[in-house]
ZAMARGU-4260 file (C-alpha; in steps of 0.2 Angstrom, whole numbers, plus 5000, padded with zeros to 4 digits):
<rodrens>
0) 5550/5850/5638 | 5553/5839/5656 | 5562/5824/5653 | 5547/5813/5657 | 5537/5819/5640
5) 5551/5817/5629 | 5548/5808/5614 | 5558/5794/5608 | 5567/5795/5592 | 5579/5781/5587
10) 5594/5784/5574 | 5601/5769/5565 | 5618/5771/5559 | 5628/5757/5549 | 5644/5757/5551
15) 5657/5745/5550 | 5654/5738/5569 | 5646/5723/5570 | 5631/5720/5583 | 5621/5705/5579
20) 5611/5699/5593 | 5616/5690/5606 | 5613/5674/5614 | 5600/5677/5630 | 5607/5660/5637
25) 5625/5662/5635 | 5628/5682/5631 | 5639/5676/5615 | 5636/5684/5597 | 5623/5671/5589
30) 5623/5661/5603 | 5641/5656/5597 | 5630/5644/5586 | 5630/5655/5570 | 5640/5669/5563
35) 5637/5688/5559 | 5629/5692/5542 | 5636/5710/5536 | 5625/5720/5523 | 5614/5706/5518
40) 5603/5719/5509 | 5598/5738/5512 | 5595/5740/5531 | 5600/5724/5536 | 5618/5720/5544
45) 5614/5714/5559 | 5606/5695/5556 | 5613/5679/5563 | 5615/5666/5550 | 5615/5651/5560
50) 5625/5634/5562 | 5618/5620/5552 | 5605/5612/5567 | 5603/5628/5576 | 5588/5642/5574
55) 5581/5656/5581 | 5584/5673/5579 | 5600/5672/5590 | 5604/5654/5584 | 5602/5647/5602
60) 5589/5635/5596 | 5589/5618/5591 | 5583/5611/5575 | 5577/5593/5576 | 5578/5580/5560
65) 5562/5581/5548 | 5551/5569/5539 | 5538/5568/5531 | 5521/5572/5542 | 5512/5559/5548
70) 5495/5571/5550 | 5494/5587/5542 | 5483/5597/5534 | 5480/5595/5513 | 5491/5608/5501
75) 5478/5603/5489 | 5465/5592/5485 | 5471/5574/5490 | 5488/5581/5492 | 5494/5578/5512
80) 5509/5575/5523 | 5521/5587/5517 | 5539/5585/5518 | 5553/5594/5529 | 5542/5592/5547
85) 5550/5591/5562 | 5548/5574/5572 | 5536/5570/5560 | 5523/5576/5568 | 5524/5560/5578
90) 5535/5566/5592 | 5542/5584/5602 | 5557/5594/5596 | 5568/5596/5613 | 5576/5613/5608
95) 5590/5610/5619 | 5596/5594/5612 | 5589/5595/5596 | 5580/5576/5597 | 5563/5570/5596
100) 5553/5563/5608 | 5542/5552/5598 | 5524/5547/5606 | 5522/5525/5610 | 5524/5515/5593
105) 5536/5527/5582 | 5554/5526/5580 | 5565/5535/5571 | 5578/5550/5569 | 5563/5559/5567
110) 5547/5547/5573 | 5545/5544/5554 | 5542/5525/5556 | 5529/5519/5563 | 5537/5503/5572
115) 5533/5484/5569 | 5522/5476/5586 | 5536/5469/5602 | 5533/5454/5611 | 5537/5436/5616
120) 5530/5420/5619 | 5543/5414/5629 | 5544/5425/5643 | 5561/5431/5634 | 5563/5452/5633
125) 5553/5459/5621 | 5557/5459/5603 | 5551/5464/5587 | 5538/5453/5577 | 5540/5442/5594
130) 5555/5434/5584 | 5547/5426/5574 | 5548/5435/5560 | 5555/5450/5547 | 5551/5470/5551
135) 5551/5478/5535 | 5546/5494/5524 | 5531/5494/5513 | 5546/5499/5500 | 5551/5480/5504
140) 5538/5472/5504 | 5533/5476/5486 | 5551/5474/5480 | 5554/5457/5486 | 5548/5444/5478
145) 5535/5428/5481 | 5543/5414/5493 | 5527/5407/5499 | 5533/5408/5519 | 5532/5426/5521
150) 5530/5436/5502 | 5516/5429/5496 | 5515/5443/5479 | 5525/5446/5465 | 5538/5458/5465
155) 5531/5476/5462 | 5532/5494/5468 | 5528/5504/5479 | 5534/5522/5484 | 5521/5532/5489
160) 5521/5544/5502 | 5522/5531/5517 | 5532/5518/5508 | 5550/5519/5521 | 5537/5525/5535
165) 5526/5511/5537 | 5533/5494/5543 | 5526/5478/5548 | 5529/5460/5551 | 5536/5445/5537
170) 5534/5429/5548 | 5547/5417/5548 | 5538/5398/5543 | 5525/5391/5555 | 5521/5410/5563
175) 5508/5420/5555 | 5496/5437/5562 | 5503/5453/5562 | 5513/5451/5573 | 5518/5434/5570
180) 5513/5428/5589 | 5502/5417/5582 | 5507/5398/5574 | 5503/5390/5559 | 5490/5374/5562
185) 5489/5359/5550 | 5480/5362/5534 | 5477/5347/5525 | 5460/5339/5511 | 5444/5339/5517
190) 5439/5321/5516 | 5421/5324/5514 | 5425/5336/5498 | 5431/5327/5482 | 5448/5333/5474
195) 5462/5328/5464 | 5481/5329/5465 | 5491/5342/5456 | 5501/5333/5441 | 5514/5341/5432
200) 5522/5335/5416 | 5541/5338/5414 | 5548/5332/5395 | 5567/5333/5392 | 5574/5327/5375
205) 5592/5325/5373 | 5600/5331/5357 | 5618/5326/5358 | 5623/5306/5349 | 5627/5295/5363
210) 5617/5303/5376 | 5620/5317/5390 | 5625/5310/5405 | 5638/5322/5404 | 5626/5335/5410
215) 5614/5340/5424 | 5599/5349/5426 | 5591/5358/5441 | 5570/5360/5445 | 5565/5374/5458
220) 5549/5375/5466 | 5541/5387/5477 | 5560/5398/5477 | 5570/5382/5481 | 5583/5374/5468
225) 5587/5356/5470 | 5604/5348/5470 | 5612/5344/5451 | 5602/5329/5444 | 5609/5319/5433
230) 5602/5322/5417 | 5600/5302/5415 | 5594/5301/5433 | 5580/5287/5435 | 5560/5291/5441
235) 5565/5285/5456 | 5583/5295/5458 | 5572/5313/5454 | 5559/5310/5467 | 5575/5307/5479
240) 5579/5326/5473 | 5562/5334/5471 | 5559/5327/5490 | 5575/5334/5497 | 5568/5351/5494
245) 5559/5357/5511 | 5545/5366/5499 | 5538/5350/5494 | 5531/5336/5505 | 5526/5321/5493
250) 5530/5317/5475 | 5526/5300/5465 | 5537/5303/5448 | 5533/5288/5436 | 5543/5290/5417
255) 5534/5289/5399 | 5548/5285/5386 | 5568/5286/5394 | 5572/5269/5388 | 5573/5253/5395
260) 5584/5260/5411 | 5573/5274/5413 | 5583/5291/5408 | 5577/5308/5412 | 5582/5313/5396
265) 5583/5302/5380 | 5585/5304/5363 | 5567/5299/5361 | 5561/5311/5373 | 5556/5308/5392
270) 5540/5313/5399 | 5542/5312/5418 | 5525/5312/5426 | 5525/5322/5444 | 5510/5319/5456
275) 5510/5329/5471 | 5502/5320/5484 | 5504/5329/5498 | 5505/5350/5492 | 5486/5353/5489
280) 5479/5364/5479 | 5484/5375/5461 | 5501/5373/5465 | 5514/5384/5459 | 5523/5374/5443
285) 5540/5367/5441 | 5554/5379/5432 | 5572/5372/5425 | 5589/5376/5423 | 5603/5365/5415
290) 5622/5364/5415 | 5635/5354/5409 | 5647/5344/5419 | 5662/5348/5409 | 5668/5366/5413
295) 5670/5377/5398 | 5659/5367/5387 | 5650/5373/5373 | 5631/5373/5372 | 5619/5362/5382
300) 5612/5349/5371 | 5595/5345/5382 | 5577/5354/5377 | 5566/5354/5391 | 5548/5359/5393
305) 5536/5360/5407 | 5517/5356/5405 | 5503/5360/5419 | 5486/5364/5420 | 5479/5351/5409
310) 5490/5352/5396 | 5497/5336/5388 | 5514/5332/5385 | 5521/5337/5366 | 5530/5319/5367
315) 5518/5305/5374 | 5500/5312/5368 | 5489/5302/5381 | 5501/5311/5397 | 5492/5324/5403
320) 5493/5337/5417 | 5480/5339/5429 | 5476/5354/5440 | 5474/5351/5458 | 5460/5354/5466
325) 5463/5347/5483 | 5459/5360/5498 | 5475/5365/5507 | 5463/5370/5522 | 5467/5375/5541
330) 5463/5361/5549 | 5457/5351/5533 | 5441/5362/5538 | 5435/5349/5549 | 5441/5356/5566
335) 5446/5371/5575 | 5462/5379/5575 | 5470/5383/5593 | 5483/5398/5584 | 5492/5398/5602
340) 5497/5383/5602 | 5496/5378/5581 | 5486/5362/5585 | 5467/5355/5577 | 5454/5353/5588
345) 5445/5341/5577 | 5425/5339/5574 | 5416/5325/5580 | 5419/5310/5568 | 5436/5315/5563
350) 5454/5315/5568 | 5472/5318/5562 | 5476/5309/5547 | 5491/5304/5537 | 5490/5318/5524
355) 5481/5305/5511 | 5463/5302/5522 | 5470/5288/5532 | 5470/5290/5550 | 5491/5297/5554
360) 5501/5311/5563 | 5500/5324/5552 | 5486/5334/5568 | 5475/5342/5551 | 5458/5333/5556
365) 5457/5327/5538 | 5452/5309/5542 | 5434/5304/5541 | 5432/5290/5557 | 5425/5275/5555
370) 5404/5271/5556 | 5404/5290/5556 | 5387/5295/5544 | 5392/5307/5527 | 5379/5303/5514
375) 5366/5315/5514 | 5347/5306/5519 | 5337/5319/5510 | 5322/5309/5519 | 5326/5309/5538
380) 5339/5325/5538 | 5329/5341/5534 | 5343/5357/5532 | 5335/5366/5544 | 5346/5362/5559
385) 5333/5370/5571 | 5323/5353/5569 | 5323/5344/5586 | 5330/5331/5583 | 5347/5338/5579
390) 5348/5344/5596 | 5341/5328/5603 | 5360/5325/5611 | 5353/5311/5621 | 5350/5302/5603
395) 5366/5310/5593 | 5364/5310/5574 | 5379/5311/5564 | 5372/5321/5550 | 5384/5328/5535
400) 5387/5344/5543 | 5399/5347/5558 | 5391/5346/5577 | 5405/5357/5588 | 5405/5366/5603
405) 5406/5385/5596 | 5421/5393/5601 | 5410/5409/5605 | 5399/5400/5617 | 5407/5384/5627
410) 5392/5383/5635 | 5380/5380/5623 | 5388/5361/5617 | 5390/5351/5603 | 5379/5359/5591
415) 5375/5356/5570 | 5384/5372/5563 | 5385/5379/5581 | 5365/5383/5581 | 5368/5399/5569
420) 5369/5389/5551 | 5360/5380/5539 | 5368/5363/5536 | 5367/5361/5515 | 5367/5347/5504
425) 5386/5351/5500 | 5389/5345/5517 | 5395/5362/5522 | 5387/5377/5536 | 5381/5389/5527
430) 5383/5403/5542 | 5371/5419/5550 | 5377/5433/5547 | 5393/5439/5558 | 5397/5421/5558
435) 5410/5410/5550 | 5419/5395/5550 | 5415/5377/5544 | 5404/5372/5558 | 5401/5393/5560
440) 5410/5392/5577 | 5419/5409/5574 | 5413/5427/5573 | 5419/5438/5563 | 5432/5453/5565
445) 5427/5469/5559 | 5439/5473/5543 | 5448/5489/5537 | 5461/5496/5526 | 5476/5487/5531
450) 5489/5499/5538 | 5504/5487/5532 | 5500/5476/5519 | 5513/5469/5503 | 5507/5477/5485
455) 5497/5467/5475 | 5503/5479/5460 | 5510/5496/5455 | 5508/5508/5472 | 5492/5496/5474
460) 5490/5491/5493 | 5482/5496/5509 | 5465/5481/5505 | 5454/5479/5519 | 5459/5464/5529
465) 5452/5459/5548 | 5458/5471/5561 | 5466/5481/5546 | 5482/5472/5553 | 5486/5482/5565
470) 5477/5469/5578 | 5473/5452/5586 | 5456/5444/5580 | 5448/5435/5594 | 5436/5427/5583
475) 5428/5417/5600 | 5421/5435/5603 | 5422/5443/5587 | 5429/5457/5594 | 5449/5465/5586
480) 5461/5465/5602 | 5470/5482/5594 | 5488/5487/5598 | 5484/5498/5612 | 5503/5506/5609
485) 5497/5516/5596 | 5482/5522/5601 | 5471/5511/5588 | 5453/5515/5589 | 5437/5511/5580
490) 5432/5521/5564 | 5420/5536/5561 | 5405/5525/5556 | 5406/5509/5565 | 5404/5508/5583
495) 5414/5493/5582 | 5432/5492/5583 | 5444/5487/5566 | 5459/5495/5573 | 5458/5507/5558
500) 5461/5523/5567 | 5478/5531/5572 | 5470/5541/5587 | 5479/5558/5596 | 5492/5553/5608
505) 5482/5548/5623 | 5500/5550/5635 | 5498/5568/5629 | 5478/5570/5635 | 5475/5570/5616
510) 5471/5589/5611 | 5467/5594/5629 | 5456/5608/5628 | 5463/5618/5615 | 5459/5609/5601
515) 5449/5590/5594 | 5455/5576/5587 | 5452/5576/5568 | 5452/5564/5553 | 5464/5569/5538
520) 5448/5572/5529 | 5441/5584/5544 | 5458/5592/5545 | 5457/5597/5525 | 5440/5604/5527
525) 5448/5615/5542 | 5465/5621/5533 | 5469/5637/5527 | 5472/5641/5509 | 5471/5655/5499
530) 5467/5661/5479 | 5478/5671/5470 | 5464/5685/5474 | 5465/5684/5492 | 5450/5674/5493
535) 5449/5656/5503 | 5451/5640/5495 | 5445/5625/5502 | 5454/5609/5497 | 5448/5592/5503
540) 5457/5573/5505 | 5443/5562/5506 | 5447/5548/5490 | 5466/5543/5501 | 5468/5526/5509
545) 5470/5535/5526 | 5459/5550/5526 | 5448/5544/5539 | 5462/5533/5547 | 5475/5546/5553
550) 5470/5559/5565 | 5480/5574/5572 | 5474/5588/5581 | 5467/5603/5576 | 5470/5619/5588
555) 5456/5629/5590 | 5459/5646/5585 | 5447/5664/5591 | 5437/5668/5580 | 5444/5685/5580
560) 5463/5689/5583 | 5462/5703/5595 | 5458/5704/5613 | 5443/5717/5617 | 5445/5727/5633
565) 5433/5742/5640 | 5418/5739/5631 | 5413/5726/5620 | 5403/5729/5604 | 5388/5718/5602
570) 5395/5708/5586 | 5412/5705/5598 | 5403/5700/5614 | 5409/5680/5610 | 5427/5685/5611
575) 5438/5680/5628 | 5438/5696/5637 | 5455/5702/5650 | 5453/5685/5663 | 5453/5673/5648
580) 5466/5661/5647 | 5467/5665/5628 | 5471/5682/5630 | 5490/5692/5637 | 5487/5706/5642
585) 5497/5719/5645 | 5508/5712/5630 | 5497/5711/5618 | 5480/5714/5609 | 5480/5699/5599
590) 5474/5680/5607 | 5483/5665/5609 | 5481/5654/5596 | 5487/5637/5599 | 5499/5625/5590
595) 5510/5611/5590 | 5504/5591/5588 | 5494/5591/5603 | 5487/5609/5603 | 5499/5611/5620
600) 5509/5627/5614 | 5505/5645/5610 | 5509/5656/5598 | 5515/5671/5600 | 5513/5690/5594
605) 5517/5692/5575 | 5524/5708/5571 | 5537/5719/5559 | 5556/5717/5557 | 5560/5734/5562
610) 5576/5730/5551 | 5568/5730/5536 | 5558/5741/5525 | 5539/5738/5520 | 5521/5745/5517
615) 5505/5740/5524 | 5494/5731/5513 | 5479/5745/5506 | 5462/5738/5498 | 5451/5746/5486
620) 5431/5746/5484 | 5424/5751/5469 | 5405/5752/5474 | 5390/5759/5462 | 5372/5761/5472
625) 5358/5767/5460 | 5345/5767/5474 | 5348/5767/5494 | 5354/5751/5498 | 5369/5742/5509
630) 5382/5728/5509 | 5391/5715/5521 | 5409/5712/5523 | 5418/5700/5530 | 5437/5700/5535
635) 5449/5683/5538 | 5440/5667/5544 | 5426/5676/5554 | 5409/5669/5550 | 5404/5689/5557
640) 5399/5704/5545 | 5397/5720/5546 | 5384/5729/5537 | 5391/5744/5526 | 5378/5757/5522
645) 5378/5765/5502 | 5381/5781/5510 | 5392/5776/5524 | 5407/5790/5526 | 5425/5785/5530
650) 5425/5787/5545 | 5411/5778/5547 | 5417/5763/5537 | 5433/5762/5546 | 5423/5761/5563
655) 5412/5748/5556 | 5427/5736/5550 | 5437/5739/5567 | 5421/5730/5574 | 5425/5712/5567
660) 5434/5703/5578 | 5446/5698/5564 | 5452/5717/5563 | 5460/5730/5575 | 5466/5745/5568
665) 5463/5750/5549 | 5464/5768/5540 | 5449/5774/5527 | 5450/5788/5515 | 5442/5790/5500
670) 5445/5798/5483 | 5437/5800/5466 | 5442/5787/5451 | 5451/5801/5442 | 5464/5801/5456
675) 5469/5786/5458 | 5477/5781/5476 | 5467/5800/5484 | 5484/5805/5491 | 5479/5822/5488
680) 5466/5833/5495 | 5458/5818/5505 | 5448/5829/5518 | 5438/5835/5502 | 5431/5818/5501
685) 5430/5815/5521 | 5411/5814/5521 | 5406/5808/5504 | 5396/5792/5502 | 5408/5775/5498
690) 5395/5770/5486 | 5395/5788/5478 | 5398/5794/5460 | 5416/5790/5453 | 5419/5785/5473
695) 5434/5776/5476 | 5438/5768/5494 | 5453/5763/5501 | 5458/5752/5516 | 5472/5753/5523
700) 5478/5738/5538 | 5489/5745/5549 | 5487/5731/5565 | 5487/5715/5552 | 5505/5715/5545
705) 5510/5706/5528 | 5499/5702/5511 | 5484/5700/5522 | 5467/5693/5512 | 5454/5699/5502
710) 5440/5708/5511 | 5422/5696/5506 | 5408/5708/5501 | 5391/5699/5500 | 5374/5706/5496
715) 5357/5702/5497 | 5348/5693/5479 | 5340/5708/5476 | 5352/5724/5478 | 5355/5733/5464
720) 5375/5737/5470 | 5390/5734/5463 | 5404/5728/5470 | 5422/5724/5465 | 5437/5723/5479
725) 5455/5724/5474 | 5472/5725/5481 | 5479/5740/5476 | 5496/5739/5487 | 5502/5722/5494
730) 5506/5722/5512 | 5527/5718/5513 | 5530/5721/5531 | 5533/5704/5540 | 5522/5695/5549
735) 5532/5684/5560 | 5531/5676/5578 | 5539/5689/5587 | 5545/5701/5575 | 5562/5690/5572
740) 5567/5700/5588 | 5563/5688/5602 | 5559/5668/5607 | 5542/5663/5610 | 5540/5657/5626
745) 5526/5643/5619 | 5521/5639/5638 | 5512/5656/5638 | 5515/5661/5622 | 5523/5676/5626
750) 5540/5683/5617 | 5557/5685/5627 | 5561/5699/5617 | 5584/5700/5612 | 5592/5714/5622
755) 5588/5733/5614 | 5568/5727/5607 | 5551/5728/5618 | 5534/5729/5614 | 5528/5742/5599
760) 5512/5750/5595 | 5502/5748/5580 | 5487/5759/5582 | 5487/5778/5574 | 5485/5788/5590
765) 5504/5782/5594 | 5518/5784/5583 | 5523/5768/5575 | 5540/5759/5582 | 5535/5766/5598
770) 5531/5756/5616 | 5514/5748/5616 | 5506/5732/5619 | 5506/5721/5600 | 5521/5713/5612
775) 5529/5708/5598 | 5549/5714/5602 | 5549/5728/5587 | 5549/5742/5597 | 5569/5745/5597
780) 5572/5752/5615 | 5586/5764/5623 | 5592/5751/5634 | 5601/5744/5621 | 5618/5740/5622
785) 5622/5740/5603 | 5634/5755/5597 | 5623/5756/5582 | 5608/5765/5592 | 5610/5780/5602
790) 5599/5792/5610 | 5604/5812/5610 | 5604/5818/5629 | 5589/5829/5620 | 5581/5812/5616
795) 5583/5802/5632 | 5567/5793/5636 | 5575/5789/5653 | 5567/5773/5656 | 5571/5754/5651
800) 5558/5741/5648 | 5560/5724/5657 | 5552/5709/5654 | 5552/5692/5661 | 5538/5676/5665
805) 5540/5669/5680 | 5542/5646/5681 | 5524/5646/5687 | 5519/5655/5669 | 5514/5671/5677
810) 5519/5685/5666 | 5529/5701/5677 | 5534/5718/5670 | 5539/5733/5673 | 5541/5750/5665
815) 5554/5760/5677 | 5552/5781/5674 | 5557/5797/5683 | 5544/5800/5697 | 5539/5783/5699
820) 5532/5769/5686 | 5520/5768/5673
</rodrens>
């Protein structure tokens, strides 16, 4: 036998030397990032266990920090963004430095937080929430309690899956949006609605002889305490108190009972009477606290209560509470609010007022001018503002409704309700469709789940708000100015823009042309799951708060896994043949499928640890046909069948099955029932029928490594066959990128196979473990430098394998033999 037709046979020894691989940058055992693992089970003494932070089968890859994933496909039904991802799924894993490179608008160890909006409105750098404000968790938000500046709920919880990965703005006083760029105006009491001021009862009784002046008391409102009062402080002494507090504006505190100087608590029992004159509204009640002067003294001898609502006081029957009904409006609702700026443009016939309906300083358009016309003249003012003599402007009618230029057309001029509404005898514009305001001057934003919002209760948030807060209502064009930095777009349904979509990264050209941009929802719908039998599941996430507001990308994957060269079966003729940009040869059979947030890297071959022991995955059918007939299966994701005849032989069903394009290489036999397995004497059963009597079939995968799934028989309505499919041996061998053996190369997706392993073959005409073209580094080679492996001078193949791809993604190889190359 010449040297050039030797066979190769490959000897493992274990012996006491260690040869784990080593690093392909550095030439050091584990990349000198891990350490050698001895006799980690049967066959196995050569692994690398690596170095918290590093990976790879030679440890010289960096791991970078995990989160939870922003977009992801579902585990289960409305059951998404699985923990442990790299960057999230927000951002790019550099190997060499082990960070993320997160996309525009995420921050984070690794991108789990999707940051709060940067800006100014001073020309100073750039901060968060323009500096006007808090950025904060969802977690937060629902912790903290109401201060009515910037939480504006009761405590509560909330820990759902994006609690600590979604922030957004608290604006400090005067600054609202979400972004808090945008100020406060003036609200104030409409002076053409009546109304009442909030009143509040307070009754004190003091229990101790000779009074309690020794002690104080404190009342909060709104989160704020006051200064110790004096629990004999006079009416006018606690207004002094209530007003220092920078929660209230006005208060008018007269006393029923106190005695003749006036106490805040007697013996009798005070009722102090509190009128809000200038907080509008339901306004949140009063609460208490007491303390005695004297440290260290027993017991406080005072009983206070606090009455609202309408409720009358316990002590003086004829005191009563009232409920405020006062609007505490933008503007007082007569005018329009300029947010830049936090200043009322006021309607015609009002002006700024003093926060009681005269004329003042107080910029809230709640002052009615003089001669100006409110009583409704059922008799002369139709509703219908379309009559012409409200747009007679050279004869101007003040009617009862507002006549404004609308903010959405400056053009158009002062105009009842802005020419889209129908002025009502409640003296208000009620507006068109799309249309809103008092004098219907504004259009309306489109809404949609808030993507940062505070819980109203128990994991209860995410409510549809304009611009789902995530966006600047410009309400002169109705149109939501989105933050751009994150790639905010419309929704599915609405051609209109809320800013309720989390596009692909547009810096990244989104999914490029390996893959879409999908919903979570499409994402679900796409994903991958399997039964206990083998057989696909399909899971869905439609019923979540973000299912059709998160996007990622979703690869696109060949419908078959192998590459066809030489002729091409009708059912195959879809497939990228040798020039495709899908396909490697002369690595491998199998295509490209491509991975990674924005569908940019490939994958590369999968194959068997030569290492380790394991059996390829066999299938049974059981078919019974009691008249001619036929059957279809399927394999993997294909939508392609195959049409099995009753009588098909094995060799015929095995040449059928290799024509999916989800299959390469598979092995048939059959055997009677009563020999379970037909390990003995197949080629007596080489040309019986599949379908036959007591007829038993077996698959066996030989290119398709690991617990593979079920094969899918169908059948027509009308065939009298039976079918049942099995597993009769699970599949053990791995199934990994690579074989464990090499790096994938994601650019090309081609494997840089560790010193001493090449290419094998996995089809029956060549002996498995030898050189072929899966290119998935488990063919162990005689170049090797490991002692382990040796070749007998009898066994020398005489040749190395070298393979390399070139900066420019070309792949180069080279097989060097005696008498020239292959």
């Amino acid at each position: 036998m010449t040297k050039g037709r030797r066979r190769l046979h490959v000897v493992l020894l274990i012996t006491s030397a260690i040869a784990c691989p080593v690093g392909l940058d550095n030439g050091e055992v584990c990349s000198g990032h891990g350490a050698c693992a001895e006799h980690v089970s049967k066959g196995i003494d050569e692994t690398c266990v690596c170095d918290y932070g590093f990976s790879g089968p030679d440890c010289s890859l960096r791991l970078c920090p995990a989160a939870r994933a922003w977009s992801d496909y579902a585990s289960a039904n409305n059951t998404a963004h699985a923990k442990h991802v790299e960057c999230a799924n927000m951002g790019d894993c550099d190997r060499d430095t082990g960070l993320c490179e997160c996309r525009d608008g995420f921050s984070g160890d690794a991108c789990q937080r999707m940051r709060c909006p940067t800006g100014t409105l001073t020309g100073s750098p750039p901060r968060e929430c323009y500096g006007y404000g808090r950025c904060i968790s969802m977690r937060d938000a629902a912790r903290e309690d109401m201060d009515w500046v910037s939480i504006h709920r009761k405590s509560t919880t909330y820990d759902e899956w994006d609690a600590d990965m979604l922030y957004g703005c608290v604006c400090d006083a005067g600054f609202q949006g979400w972004d808090c760029s945008q100020r406060i105006c003036p609200k104030g009491d409409d002076p053409l609605t009546p109304g009442e001021d909030e009143v509040q009862l307070v009754e004190c009784t003091c229990l101790e002889a000779g009074g309690c002046s020794n002690n104080t008391l404190s009342l909060t409102f709104k989160g704020q305490r006051t200064d110790p009062i004096p629990a004999d402080a006079t009416a006018d002494l606690l207004e002094y108190f209530l007003e220092k507090l920078s929660s209230i504006t006005d208060v008018d505190v007269h006393y029923d009972g106190g005695g003749e100087l006036g106490s805040l608590c007697s013996a009798g029992g005070t009722t102090a009477r509190i009128a809000f004159l200038r907080d509008y509204g339901d306004v949140p009640s009063l609460n208490y606290t007491t303390k005695a002067l004297r440290p260290g003294e027993a017991g406080i001898p005072i009983s206070m209560n606090i009455k609202k609502n309408g409720q009358c006081s316990s002590l003086h029957s004829t005191t009563c509470s009232v409920r405020g009904t006062k609007e505490y409006a933008e503007c007082s609702n007569r005018g329009i609010c300029d947010s830049r700026s936090g200043r009322c443009t006021c309607y015609t016939g009002f002006s700024s007022s003093d926060g009681r309906g005269g004329s003042g300083s107080y910029g809230d358009c709640g002052h009615l001018l003089p001669n100006t016309t409110i009583e409704w003249r059922e008799d002369t003012q139709p509703k219908d503002y379309n009559k012409p003599w409200y747009r007679d402007m050279s004869n101007p009618v003040d009617g009862p409704c507002p006549r404004v230029v609308p903010a959405w057309n400056p053009n158009l001029g002062p105009t009842i309700c802005s020419g889209v509404g129908i002025c009502d005898a409640d003296k208000k514009c009620n507006c068109t469709e799309g249309y809103e305001g008092n004098a219907c001057e504004y259009k309306i934003c489109p809404s949609g789940r808030a993507w940062w919002d505070e819980a109203v209760g128990p994991n209860d948030a995410h409510h549809e708000v304009p611009c789902s807060h995530r966006g600047f209502c410009n309400r002169a064009s109705g149109y939501c100015e989105c933050d751009r930095e994150f790639g905010l777009v419309g929704g599915p349904s609405s051609s209109t823009e809320a800013c309720n979509v989390l596009n692909c990264d547009e810096n990244k050209t989104m999914c490029g042309q390996t893959g879409y941009c999908a919903t979570m929802a499409e994402l679900a719908v796409n994903g991958i799951h399997y039964n206990e039998d083998g057989t696909l599941q399909k899971v869905n996430y439609s019923d979540m708060w973000d299912s059709h507001m998160i996007r990622g990308c979703h690869c696109l994957k060949p419908e078959g896994v192998y590459h066809t060269s030489g002729f091409v079966h009708a059912r195959n003729r879809h497939l990228p043949r040798g020039g495709s940009r899908m396909a490697r040869p002369p690595w491998a059979f199998a295509l490209t499928e491509w991975t990674g947030r924005t569908c940019s890297q490939a994958f590369c071959p999968r194959g068997d640890n030569p290492f380790t022991f394991g059996q390829n995955e066999i299938q049974q059918i059981n078919c019974s046909a009691p008249t001619q007939d036929h059957f279809n299966l399927t394999f993997g994701l294909s939508n392609v069948s195959v049409r099995i005849p009753w009588h098909a032989t094995a060799k015929e069903l095995e040449l059928r099955l290799e024509t999916l394009p989800t299959l390469r290489d598979v092995n048939v036999w059959y055997a009677n029932s009563t020999t379970p397995g037909g390990f003995i004497d197949l080629k007596n059963y080489e040309n019986e029928s599949v379908c036959g009597r007591d007829q038993l079939a077996y698959v066996e995968f030989i290119s398709d490594r690991g617990d593979v799934p079920m094969l899918v028989a169908t059948t027509s309505p009308y065939s009298l066959i039976t079918l049942n499919i099995s597993e009769w041996r699970k599949g053990t061998k791995e199934n990994v990128e690579c074989s464990g053996n090499g790096l994938c190369n994601r650019d090309v997706g081609v494997c840089n196979c560790l010193d001493g392993f090449a290419s094998s073959s996995d089809v029956k005409k060549e002996k498995f473990g030898e050189y072929g073209e899966r290119g998935d580094c488990a063919f162990r080679h005689g170049g090797t430098k490991d002692e382990k492996w040796f070749t007998s001078p009898d066994t020398d193949p005489g040749y190395e394998y070298l393979f390399e791809v070139s900066t420019d993604g070309t792949e180069k190889w080279q097989r060097d033999m005696p008498g020239g190359s292959a």
